[in-house]
Each structure stands twice: as C-alpha cells, then as structure tokens.
C-alpha positions as CSV (number, residue, x, y, z in Angstrom):
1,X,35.8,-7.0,-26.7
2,X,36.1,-5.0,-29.7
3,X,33.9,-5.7,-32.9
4,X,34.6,-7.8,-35.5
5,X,36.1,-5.7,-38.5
6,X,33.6,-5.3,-41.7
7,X,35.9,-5.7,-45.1
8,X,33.9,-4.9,-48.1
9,X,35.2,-7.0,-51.3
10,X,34.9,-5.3,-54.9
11,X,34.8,-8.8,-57.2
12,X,33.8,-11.9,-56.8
13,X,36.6,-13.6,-59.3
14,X,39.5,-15.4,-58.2
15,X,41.6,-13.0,-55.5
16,X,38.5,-11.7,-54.1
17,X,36.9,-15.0,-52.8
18,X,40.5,-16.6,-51.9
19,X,40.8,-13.2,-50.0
20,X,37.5,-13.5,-48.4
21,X,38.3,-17.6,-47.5
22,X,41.9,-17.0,-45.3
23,X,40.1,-13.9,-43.6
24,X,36.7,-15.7,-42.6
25,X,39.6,-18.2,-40.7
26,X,40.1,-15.2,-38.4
27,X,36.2,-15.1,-38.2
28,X,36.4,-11.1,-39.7
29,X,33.1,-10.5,-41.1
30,X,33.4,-10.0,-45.2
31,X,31.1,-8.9,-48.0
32,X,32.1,-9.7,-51.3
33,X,30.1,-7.8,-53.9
34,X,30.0,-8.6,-57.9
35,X,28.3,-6.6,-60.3
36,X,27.2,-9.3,-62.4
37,X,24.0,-10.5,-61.3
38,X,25.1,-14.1,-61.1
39,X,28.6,-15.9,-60.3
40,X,30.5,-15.4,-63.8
41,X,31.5,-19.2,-64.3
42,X,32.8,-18.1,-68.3
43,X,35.9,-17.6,-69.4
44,X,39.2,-19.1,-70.8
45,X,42.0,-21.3,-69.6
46,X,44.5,-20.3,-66.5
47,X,46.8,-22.0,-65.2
48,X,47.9,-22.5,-61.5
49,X,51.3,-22.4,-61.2
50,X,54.6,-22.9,-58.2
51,X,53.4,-20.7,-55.6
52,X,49.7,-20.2,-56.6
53,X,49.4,-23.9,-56.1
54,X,51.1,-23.7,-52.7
55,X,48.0,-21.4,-51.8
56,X,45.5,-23.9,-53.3
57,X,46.9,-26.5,-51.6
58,X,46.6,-24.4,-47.8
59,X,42.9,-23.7,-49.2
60,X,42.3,-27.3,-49.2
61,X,41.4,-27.4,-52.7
62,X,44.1,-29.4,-54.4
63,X,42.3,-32.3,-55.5
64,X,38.9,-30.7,-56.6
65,X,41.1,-28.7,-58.5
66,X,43.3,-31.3,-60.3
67,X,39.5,-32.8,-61.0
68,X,38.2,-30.3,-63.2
69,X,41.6,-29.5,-65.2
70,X,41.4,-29.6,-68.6
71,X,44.5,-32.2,-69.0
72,X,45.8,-30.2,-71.9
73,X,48.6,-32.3,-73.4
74,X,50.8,-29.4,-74.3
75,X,51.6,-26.8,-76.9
76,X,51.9,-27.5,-80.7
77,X,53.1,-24.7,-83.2
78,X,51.3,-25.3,-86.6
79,X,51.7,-24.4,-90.3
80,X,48.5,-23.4,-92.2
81,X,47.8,-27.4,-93.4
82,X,47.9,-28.2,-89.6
83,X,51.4,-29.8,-89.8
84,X,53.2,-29.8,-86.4
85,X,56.2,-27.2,-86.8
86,X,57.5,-27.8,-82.8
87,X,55.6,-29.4,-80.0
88,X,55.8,-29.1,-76.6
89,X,54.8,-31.0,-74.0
90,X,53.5,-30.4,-70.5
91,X,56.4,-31.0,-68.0
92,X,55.0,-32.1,-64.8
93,X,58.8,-32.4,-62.9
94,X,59.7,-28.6,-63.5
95,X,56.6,-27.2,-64.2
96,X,58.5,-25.0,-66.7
97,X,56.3,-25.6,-69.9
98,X,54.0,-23.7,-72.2
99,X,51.0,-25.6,-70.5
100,X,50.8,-25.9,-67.1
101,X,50.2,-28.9,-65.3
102,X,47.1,-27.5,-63.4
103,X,45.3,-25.7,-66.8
104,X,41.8,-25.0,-65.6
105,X,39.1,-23.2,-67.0
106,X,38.4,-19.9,-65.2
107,X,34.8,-20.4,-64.4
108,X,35.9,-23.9,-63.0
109,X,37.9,-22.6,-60.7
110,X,35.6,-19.4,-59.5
111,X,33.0,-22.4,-58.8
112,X,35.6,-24.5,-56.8
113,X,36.3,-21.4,-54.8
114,X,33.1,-20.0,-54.4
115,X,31.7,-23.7,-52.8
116,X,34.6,-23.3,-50.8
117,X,33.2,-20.2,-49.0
118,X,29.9,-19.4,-50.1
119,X,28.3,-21.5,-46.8
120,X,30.8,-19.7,-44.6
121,X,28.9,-17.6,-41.9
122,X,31.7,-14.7,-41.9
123,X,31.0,-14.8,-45.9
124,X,28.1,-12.8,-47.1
125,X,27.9,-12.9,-51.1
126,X,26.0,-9.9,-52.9
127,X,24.9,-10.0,-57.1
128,X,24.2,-7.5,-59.2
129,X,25.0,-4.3,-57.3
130,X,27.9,-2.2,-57.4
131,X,30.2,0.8,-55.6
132,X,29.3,4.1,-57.4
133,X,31.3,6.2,-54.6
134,X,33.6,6.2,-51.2
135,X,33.8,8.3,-48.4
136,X,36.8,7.6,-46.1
137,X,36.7,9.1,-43.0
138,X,40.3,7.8,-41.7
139,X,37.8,5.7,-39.1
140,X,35.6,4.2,-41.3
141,X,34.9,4.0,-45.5
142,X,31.4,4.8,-46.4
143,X,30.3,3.3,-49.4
144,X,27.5,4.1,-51.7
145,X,25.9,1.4,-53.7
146,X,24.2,1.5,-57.2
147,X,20.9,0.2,-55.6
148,X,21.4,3.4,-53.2
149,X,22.0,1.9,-50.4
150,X,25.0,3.1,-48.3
151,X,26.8,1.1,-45.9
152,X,30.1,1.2,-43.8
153,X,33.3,-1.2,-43.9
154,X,36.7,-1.0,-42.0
155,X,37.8,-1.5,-44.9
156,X,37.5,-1.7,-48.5
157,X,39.3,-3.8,-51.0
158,X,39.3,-3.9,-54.8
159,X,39.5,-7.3,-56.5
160,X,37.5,-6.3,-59.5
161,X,39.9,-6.7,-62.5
162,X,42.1,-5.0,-64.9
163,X,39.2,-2.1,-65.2
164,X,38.7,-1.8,-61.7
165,X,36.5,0.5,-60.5
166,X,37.7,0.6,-57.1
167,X,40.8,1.5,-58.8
168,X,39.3,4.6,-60.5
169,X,37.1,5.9,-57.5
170,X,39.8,5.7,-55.0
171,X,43.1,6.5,-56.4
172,X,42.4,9.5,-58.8
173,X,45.9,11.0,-58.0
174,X,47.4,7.7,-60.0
175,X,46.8,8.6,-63.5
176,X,46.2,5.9,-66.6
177,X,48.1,2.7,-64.6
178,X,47.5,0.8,-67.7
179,X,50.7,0.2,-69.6
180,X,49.5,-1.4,-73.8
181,X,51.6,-3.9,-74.8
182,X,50.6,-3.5,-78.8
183,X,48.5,-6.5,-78.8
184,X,44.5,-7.1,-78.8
185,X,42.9,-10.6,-78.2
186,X,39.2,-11.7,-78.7
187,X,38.3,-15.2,-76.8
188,X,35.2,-17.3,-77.1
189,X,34.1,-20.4,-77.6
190,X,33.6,-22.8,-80.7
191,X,32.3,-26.5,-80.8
192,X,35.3,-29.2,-80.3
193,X,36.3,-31.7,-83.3
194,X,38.1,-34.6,-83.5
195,X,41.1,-32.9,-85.4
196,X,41.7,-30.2,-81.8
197,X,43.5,-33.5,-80.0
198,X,44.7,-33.0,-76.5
199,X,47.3,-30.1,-77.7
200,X,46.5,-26.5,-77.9
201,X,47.4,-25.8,-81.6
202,X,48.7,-22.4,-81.9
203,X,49.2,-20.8,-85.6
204,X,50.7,-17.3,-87.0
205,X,49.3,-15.8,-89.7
206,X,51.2,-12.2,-91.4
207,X,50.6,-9.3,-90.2
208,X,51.0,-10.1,-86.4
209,X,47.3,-12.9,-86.8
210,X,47.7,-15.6,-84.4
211,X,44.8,-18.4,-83.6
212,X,45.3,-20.4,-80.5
213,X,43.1,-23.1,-80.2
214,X,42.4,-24.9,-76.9
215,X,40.4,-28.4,-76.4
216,X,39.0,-28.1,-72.8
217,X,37.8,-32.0,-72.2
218,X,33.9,-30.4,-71.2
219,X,33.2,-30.8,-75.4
220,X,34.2,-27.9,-76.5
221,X,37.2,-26.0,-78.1
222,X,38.6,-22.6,-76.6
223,X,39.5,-20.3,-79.3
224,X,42.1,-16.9,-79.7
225,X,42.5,-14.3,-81.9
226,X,45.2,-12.3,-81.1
227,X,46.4,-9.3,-83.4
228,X,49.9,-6.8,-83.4
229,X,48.0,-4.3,-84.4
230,X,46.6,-0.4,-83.3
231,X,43.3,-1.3,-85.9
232,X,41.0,-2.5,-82.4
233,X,41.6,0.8,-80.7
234,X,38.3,1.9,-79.1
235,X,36.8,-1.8,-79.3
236,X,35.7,-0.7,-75.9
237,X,32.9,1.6,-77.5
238,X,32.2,-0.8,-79.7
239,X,28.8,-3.1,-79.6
240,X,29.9,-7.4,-79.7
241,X,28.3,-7.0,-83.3
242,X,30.7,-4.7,-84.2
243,X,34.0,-6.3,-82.4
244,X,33.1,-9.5,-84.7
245,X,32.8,-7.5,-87.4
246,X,35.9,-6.3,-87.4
247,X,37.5,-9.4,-86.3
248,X,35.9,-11.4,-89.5
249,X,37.5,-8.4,-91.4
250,X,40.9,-9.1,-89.8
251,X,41.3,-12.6,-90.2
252,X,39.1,-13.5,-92.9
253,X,42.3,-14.3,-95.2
254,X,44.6,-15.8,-92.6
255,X,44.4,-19.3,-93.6
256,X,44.3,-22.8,-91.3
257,X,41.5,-22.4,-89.4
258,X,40.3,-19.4,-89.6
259,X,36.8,-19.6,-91.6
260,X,36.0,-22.9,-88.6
261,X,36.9,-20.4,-86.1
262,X,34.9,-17.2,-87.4
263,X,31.5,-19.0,-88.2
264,X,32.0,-20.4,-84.5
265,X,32.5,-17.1,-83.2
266,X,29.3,-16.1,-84.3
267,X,27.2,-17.9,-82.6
268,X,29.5,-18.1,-79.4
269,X,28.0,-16.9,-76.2
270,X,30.6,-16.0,-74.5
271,X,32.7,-13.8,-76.5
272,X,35.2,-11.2,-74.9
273,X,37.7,-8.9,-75.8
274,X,40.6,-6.9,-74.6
275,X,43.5,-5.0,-75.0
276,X,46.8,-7.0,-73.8
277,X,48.3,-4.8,-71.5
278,X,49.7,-3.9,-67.5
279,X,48.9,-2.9,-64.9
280,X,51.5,-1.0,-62.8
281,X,51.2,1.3,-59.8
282,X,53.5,3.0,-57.4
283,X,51.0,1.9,-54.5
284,X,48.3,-0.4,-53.7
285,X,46.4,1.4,-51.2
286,X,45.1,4.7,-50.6
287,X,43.9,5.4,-46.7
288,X,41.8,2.3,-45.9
289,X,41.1,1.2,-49.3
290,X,43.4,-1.5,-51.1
291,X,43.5,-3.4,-54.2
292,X,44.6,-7.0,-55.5
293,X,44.9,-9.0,-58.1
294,X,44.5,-7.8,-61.4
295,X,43.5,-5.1,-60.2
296,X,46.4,-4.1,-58.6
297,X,49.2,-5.6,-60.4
298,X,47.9,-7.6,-63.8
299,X,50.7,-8.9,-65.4
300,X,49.1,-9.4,-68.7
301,X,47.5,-13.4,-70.2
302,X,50.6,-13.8,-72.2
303,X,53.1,-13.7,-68.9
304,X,51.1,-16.9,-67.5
305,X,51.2,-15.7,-64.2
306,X,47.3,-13.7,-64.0
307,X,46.0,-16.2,-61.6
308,X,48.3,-17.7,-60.0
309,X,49.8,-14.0,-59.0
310,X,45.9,-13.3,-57.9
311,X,45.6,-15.8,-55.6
312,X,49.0,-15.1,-53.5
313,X,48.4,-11.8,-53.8
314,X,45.3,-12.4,-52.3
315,X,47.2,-15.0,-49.5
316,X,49.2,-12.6,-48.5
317,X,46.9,-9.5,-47.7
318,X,44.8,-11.4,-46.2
319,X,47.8,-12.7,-44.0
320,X,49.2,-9.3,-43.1
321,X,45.8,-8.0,-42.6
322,X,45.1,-11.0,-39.5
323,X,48.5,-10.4,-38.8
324,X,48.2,-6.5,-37.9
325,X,45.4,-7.1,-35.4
326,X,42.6,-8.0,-37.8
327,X,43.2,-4.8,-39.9
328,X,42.5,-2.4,-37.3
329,X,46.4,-1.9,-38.1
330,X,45.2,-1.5,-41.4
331,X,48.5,0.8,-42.6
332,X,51.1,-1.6,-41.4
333,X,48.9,-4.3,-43.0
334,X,49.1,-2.7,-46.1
335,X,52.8,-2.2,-46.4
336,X,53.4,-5.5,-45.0
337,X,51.4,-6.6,-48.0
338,X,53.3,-4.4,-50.4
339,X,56.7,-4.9,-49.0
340,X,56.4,-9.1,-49.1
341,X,54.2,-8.4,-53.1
342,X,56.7,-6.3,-54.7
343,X,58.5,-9.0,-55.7
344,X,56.4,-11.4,-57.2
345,X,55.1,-9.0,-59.2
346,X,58.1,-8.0,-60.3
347,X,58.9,-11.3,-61.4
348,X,55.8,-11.9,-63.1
349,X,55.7,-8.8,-64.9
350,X,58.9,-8.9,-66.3
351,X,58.4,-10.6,-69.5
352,X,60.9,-12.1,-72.2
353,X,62.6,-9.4,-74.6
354,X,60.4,-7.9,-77.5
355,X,57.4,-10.1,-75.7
356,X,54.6,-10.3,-77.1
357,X,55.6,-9.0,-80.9
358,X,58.5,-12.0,-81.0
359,X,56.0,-14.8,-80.8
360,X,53.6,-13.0,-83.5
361,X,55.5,-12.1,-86.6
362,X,54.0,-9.5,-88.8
363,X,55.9,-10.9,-92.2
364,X,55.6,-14.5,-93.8
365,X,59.9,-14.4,-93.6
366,X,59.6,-13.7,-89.8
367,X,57.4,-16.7,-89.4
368,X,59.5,-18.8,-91.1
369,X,62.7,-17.7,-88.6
370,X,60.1,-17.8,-86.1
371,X,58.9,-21.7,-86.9
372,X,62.5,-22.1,-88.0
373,X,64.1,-21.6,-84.5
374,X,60.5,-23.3,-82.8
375,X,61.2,-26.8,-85.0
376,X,64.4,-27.1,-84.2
377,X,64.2,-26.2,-80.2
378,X,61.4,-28.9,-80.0
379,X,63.2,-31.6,-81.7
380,X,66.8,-30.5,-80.1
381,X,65.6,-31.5,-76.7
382,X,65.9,-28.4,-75.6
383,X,62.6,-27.6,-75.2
384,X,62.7,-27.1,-71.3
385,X,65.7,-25.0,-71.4
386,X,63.5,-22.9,-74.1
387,X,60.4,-22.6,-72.2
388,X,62.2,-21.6,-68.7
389,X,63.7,-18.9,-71.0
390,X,60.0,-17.6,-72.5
391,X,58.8,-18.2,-68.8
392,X,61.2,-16.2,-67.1
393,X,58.4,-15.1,-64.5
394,X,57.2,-18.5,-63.7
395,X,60.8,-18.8,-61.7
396,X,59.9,-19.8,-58.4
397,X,60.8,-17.1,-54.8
398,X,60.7,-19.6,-52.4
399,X,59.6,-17.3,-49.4
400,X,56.1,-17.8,-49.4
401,X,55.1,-16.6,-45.9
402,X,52.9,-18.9,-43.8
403,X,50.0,-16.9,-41.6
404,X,48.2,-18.6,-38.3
405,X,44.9,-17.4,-39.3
C-alpha cells in the first residue's frame, strides 16, 4: 500500500484549515504551519455568503456559526450630525444586501474552524515558524523552515494571504500579481456606545474620508478608515506609531465621529492596515506547489466575497486533490482546481463600475449626489434591486461540485 501523501499548509487562517478539514476525510496526513506564534483570533467582520455557506454547511459548522454572528442589523449611510441619509437592511430571502446574513468576526470563525480540526489525527498544527525556502524535486518539495529545520511534503500549498510568501518563493517568474485599487484602509477596534445601535453606520467625509463603524454584539465597536488617496504609500515601512500618525493627520477635520474614533484608535490593540487592492494570476500552481485563497485570487474587502471565495476555493482543491488519487495526480488535481475556480473568481472579482472611488466621493457636491441617489433608493423600495447591482459578484453559480471524500 502506498504511503499516505504529506501536504504542507502555508496559513492557518480561513482556506488553510477548511483545506486541511475535507483532506484529513481522506485520512492524507497535513501540516498546517502559521507564523504567528499563536492562532490569530483578531480581526474584522466577514461575511459568509451563497456558496461559502454551502461549504460551511458540508463542514458541519452551520449552527456554531450562526451562534457567534454578530447579528448586524444592516447598513445605514449617515450625515456628519448622525442623521440617517439611506438605510438598508439585512435581507435574509435573497441574501443580496450590504450585510450579510451570516456577518462574523474573523477571529470567530478561525476559532470555529480550528476546533473543528485541531483534535484531528491527520491534522498536525505548527506556531511560530515559517518557510524561508523550497526545493522541488518533481518527486518531492523540500522545505526549509525558519527554525532550520527541513522537511519534505508531496506537496505544498500557500494559504498565507494577500502577501503570501509561498507566493513570492515559488512563483518568481509571475511578477507584482498585486493590482491597487486607489484605496487604503486602517481597521481596529474602539469601545461600543449606546449611540452604534445594531446598524453599521457608514459616513463620507471630502476628499475620498470614509468611517465605517461596526457594533459586533461581544461589547465592542469595529471601526474603518478608509481613504482615495496615494498619501499612505509605503505605510508598509512604516512603524504602527507612525501609520496612526498619519491617519490622525488625515482625518482629524472630517467631522461625525472622527475625534471618538481616533482617541479609540490609540489605544486599540489590534490595529491593521492595508492597501485595498487584487490579486490576479495567470496560474495557481507552479510544479507541486499551489496556492488558495487570498493568496491566490483576493478579490479585495470592498467586493464582499474574501471569505466566502476562500473557503470554496479551499473546498474545491481539496476535492480535486482526493479526487486525482490523493494528489499523487497532483497536475490534474491542480487544473481540475483551476478549471472549476476560474469562474468564481471571476465573478467575485469583477466589481461594480468606478468601484471603489463611486462610494467615496472626494468633493462635498459628489457626496451630496452620492447621499442624494442613496436616500432616495432606500426609501424607493428599491433597495434590493440596488444592492444586487453594487453586489454584482455575490450572484450565485449554482455548480458547486460535491466530492466523496
């Protein structure tokens, strides 16, 4: 009987564990490693939406889920005295809504999933170390590991983000695969107040300044800033001091808000930072190495698809790799993979014309066309019709493959 295969996973996130959960079913032996020292259970609201659910649901994972969701009530649009401009509400029938019926915080979720296979005996979970190199020798993929160790997979799979550094080591030919959307967003989070409701409150200051604020029913409020602008360029040299600074300098005259939000954001813990942008390759694999996720295919936060993309994504690789004898197949896994992929991410890439500069006017007359057109969708009744238009990638393919793992 031939061995069981060895699959090394880069990221211990979202794709990489749902990855790691379908192929354990086929009892192949995984390794997911994560830099951090510690499961990262910080971060912002996602949502889980149409076929991402599907996936939860098959994981068995629906209802601890639904029981950690941050029952956001839907999306309000405000002026700078806090008056509603347009509100919209969470539409559980069509799903098509700014907030999603599932809206989960992302460290929520990575802890559902992670009790979900972290007691698995094909699962072994490794902190704090990292790849620093690959060898593949067509046979195997040797990996060397920060800590120096070496070891050797079958294969090798990426699931480590928008940054990926499984990316960068083992597809050098495939230069900058980051495509800048104009937009930079800082997200962290502040203590909640009475006045933050059940709604995430979203606000537009000139000069392309929004503030998103998010309640997320665990006591707390998750806040935005998001800026149409080139001034963050090389935040990524920057220290946190620095970022805040330059984000107090940025919105300290943008009005609602914005001085509740910037004293919270000092003493947040959590604060990140990044450029809004893409990724987009013309392959996901290289020999036997092969990415996912956001890794592989991020569609940006503002097309609302991120997560839900990550975990089919991560469904169906593991699918065609069981499929294709366990991976020992491993190049007809991979195009199967691509070949049933390229679609979704199509879909969920594609986002609404002049996205994401429409929604964040740089001029106090495009805000008021901007709230104009908001106020009177949202009282109109057509607010459905409105979001399916804004949410053109959360338009459901209805060929979701099942796998007999």
């Amino acid at each position: 009987m031939d061995p069981k295969p060895q699959i090394l996973i880069n990221g211990a996130s979202i794709a990489g564990p749902v990855l790691a959960h379908f192929l354990s079913q086929s009892h192949i032996s995984i390794t997911i490693l994560e830099r951090s020292p510690n499961l990262r259970t910080t971060g912002q609201q996602v949502d889980i939406r149409g076929s991402g659910l599907t996936v939860i649901q098959r994981m068995g994972l629906e209802e601890a889920v639904r029981s950690r969701t941050t029952e956001e009530a839907g999306l309000q649009f405000v002026t700078g005295n806090g008056k509603p401009i347009a509100t919209f509400p969470v539409d559980k029938e069509t799903g098509m809504s700014f907030s999603s019926d599932i809206e989960i915080l992302r460290g929520e979720l990575a802890k559902v999933i992670y009790e979900k296979t972290v007691k698995s005996p094909d699962i072994e979970y490794i902190f704090g170390d990292y790849v620093t190199a690959f060898s593949d020798t067509g046979k195997k993929v040797t990996v060397t590991l920060a800590s120096g160790k070496e070891r050797e997979f079958d294969l090798v799979i990426g699931a480590d983000g928008m940054t990926s550094k499984t990316r960068r080591l083992a597809f050098p030919r495939i230069q900058d695969p980051l495509k800048p959307l104009g937009q930079y967003m800082a997200f962290f989070t502040i203590p909640y107040q009475a006045s933050d409701g059940t709604f995430a409150r979203w606000y537009n200051a000139p000069g392309g300044r929004t503030i998103l604020l998010r309640p997320d029913k665990a006591g707390c409020t998750r806040a935005y800033f998001a800026i149409m602008s080139s001034k963050p360029e090389g935040y990524e040299k920057m220290s946190e001091e620095e970022q805040k600074k330059m984000w107090r300098n940025l919105f300290q005259d943008a009005g609602w808000e914005a001085e509740r939000v910037l004293e919270g954001m000092e003493k947040s813990e959590d604060w990140y930072m990044q450029e809004i942008a893409q990724i987009k390759m013309p392959t996901w694999h290289e020999g036997r190495v092969g990415l996912v996720g956001d890794a592989a295919y991020c569609p940006s936060p503002i097309s609302g698809m991120g997560t839900s993309l990550a975990i089919v994504g991560a469904y169906v690789l593991a699918g065609e790799i069981v499929k294709n004898g366990n991976g020992r197949d491993f190049e007809k896994a991979f195009e199967g993979y691509e070949e049933r992929m390229r679609g979704y991410v199509d879909k969920a890439q594609k986002l609404p014309p002049g996205a994401p500069g429409f929604a964040n006017p740089q001029t106090r007359i495009g805000i008021s066309i901007l709230n104009g057109v908001l106020g009177f969708v949202s009282w109109s009744g057509l607010a459905t019709l409105f979001s399916k238009l804004s949410l053109g990638a959360t338009k459901e393919r209805d060929d979701l493959p099942e796998y007999a793992f």
